[in-house]
C-alpha positions in Angstrom: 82.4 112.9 105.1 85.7 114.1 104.4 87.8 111.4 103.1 90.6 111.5 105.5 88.0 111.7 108.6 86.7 108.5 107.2 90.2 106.6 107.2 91.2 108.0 110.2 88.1 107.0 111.8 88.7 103.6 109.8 91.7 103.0 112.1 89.9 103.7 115.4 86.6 101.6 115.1 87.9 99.6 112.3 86.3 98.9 109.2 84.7 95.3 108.8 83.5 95.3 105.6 81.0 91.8 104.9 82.0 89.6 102.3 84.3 87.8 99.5 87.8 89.0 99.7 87.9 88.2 96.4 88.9 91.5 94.0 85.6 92.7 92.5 85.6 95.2 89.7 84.2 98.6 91.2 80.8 100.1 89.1 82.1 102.9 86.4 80.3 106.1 86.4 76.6 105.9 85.5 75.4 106.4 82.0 73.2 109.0 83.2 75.5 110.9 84.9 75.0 114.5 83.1 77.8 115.9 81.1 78.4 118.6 82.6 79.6 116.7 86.2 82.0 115.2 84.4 85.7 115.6 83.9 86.5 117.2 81.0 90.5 116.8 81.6 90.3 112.8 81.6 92.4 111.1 78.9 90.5 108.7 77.0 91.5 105.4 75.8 90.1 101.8 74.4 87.3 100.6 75.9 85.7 103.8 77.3 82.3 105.0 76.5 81.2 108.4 75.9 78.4 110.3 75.4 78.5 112.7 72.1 76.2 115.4 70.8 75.4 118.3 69.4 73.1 121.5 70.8 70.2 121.4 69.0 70.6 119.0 67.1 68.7 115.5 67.9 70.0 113.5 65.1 73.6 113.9 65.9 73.4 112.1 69.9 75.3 109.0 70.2 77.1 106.7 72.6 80.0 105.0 71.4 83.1 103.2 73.0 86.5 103.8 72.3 87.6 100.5 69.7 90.8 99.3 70.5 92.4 101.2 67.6 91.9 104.4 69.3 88.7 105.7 67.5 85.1 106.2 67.8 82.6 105.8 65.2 80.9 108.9 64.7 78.1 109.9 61.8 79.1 111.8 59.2 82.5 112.2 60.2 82.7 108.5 61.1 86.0 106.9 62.3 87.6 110.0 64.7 90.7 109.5 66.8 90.2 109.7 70.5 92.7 107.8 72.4 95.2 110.0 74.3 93.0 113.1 74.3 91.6 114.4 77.2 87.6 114.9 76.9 88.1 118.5 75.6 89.8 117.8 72.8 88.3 115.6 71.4 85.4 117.7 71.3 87.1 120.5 70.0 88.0 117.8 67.6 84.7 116.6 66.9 83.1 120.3 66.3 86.3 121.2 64.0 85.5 118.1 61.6 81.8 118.4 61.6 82.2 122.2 60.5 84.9 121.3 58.1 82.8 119.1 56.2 79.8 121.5 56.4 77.5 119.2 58.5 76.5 121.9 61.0 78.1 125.9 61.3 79.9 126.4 64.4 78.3 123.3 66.1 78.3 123.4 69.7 79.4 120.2 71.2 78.9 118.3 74.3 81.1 115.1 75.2 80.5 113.2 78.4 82.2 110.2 79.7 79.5 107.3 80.6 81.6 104.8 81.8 85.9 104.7 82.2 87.6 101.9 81.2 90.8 102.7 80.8 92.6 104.4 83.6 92.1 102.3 86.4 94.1 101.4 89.4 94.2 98.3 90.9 93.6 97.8 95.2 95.0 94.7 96.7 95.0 92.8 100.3 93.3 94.5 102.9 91.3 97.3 101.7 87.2 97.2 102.5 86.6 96.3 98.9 89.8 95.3 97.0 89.6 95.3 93.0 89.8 97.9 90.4 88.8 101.8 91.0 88.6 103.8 87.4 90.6 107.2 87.9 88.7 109.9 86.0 90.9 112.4 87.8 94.1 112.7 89.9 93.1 110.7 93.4 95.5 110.9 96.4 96.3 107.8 98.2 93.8 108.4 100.7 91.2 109.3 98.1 91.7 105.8 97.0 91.1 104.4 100.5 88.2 105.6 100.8 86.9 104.9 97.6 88.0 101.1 98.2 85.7 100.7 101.5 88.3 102.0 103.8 90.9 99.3 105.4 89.5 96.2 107.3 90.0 94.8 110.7 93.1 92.7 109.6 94.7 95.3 107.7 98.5 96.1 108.9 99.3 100.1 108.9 101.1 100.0 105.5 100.2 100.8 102.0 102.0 99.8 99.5 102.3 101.7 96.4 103.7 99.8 92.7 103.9 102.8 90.0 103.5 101.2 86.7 107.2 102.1 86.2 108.3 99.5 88.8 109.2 102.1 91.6 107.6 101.2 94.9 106.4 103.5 97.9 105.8 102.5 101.7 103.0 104.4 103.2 102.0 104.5 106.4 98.4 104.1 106.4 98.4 106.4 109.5 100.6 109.3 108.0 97.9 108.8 105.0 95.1 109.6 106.8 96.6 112.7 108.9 99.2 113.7 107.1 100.4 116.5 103.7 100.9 115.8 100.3 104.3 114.3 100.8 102.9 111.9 103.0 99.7 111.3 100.7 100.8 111.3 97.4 98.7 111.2 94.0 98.5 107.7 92.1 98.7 107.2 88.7 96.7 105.0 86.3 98.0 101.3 86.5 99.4 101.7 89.8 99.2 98.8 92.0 98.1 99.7 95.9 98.4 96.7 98.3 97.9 96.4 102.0 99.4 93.1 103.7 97.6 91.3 106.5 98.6 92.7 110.3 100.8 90.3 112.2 99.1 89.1 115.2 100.8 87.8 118.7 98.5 85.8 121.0 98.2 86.2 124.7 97.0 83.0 127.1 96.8 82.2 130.9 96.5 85.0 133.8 95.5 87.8 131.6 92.5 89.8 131.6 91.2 88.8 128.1 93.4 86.1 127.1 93.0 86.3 122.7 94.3 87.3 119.6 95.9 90.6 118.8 96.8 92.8 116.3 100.8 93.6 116.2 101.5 97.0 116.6 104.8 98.9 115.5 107.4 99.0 118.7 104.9 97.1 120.9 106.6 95.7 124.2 105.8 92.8 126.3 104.5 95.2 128.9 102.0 96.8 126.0 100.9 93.2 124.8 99.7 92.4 128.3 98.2 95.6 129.0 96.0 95.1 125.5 95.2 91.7 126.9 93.7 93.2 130.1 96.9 93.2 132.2 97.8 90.3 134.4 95.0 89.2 136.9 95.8 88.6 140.9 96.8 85.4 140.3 98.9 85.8 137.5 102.5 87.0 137.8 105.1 89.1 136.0 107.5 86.9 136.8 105.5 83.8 135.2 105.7 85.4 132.0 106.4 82.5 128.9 107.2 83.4 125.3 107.0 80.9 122.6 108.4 81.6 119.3 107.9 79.0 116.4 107.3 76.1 118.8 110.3 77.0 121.0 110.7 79.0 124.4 112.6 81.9 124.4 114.1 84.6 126.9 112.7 88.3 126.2 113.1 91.2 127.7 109.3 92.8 128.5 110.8 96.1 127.4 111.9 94.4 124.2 109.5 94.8 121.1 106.7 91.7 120.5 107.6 89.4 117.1 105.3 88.7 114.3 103.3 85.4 116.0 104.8 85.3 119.3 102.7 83.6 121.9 102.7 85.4 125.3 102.0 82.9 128.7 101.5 84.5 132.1 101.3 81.6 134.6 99.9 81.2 138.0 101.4 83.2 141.0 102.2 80.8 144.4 100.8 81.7 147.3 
């Protein structure tokens, strides 16, 4: 399913996703992905592990990480840098060394990623799965939604996006989902994406489905109580109550709801 049908469809049914809000680390790629489905223009860094060999040549097929010094222990040609070049290079590197030191003549070499480590970004709040999503590629925001399990039930309709920088980006979750690349924009590794819990307003007395409800941008009186199932026969409009942090106010019902306002229709007389 295309990954904007599945966030867009997300905020229609709502995605309850089962389980501890607690971040959990997302799987990295599996070491027996093939080579070739990789991406050769990731950047590698400490703590990634990749895949090395030459055609032909069984003696020279390794898997190695990345030590935190930027190398990768390779034989013959042993310690070779690798940190901050993308996957091509460093095989270019790796077949320019080994011919160089007249281990093989014009080795053909094949470098695959098993599992990324170090370009990650981090999902917060909300999300279906919150944790940490490896970026072996540039990802758009809704890319990352979807990889992170979609949005949950409780989710407000903003994404927020921390760049590694410190500059920050509102999103509407909406506009993410159904809108261009200015609305959607890439992430970067180390970006932060965080979605805050909805505000909910609660509806009691001569309503159809008296309850809990999700707050949405510019929602009137009027709009809360037609969520709520609209005011029953013995309910009036002119018995409607608001209660804001303990205390009764006056509204308007063409005035927008408030984060936790409680919303009392009484009894009509007869």
């Amino acid at each position: 399913m295309d990954h904007k049908k599945l966030i867009a469809s997300a905020l229609g049914t709502v995605l309850l996703i089962a389980g501890s809000a607690v971040a959990q680390v997302a799987p990295a790629a599996s070491g027996n992905t093939p080579a070739s489905t990789l991406n050769q223009g990731y950047l590698l860094g400490p703590g990634d592990v990749i895949e090395v060999s030459v055609l032909g040549q069984a003696e020279f097929t390794t898997r190695q990480p990345v030590q935190a010094d930027g190398t990768v222990t390779l034989q013959y040609i042993h310690a070779v840098k690798a940190s901050g070049l993308s996957v091509l290079q460093f095989r270019d590197q790796v077949a320019r060394l080994l011919k160089q030191g007249g281990f093989y003549n014009d080795p053909v070499v094949i470098v695959g990623v098993a599992q990324y480590a170090s370009r990650y970004v981090t999902v917060l709040g909300e999300f279906g799965t919150p944790g940490i999503l490896p970026v072996d590629r540039p990802y758009r925001v809704s890319e990352i939604i979807a990889r992170a399990g979609g949005v949950r039930a409780t989710a407000g309709d903003t994404v927020i996006v921390r760049r590694s920088n410190g500059d920050e980006l509102s999103l509407s979750i909406s506009a993410v989902a159904s809108g261009g690349p200015l609305e959607d924009p890439y992430v970067s590794p180390d970006d932060k994406l965080f979605i805050a819990t909805a505000a909910n307003f609660y509806v009691s007395g001569q309503v159809g489905a008296p309850g809990v409800y999700k707050l949405e941008k510019n929602m009137t009186y009027r709009m809360a109580l037609a969520r709520a199932g609209g005011v029953t026969d013995r309910g009036s409009m002119g018995k409607v109550s608001v209660y804001r942090n303990g205390k009764k106010v006056k509204v308007d019902l063409d005035a927008p709801v408030a984060a936790d306002d409680s919303i009392f229709i009484g009894e009509r007389f007869f």
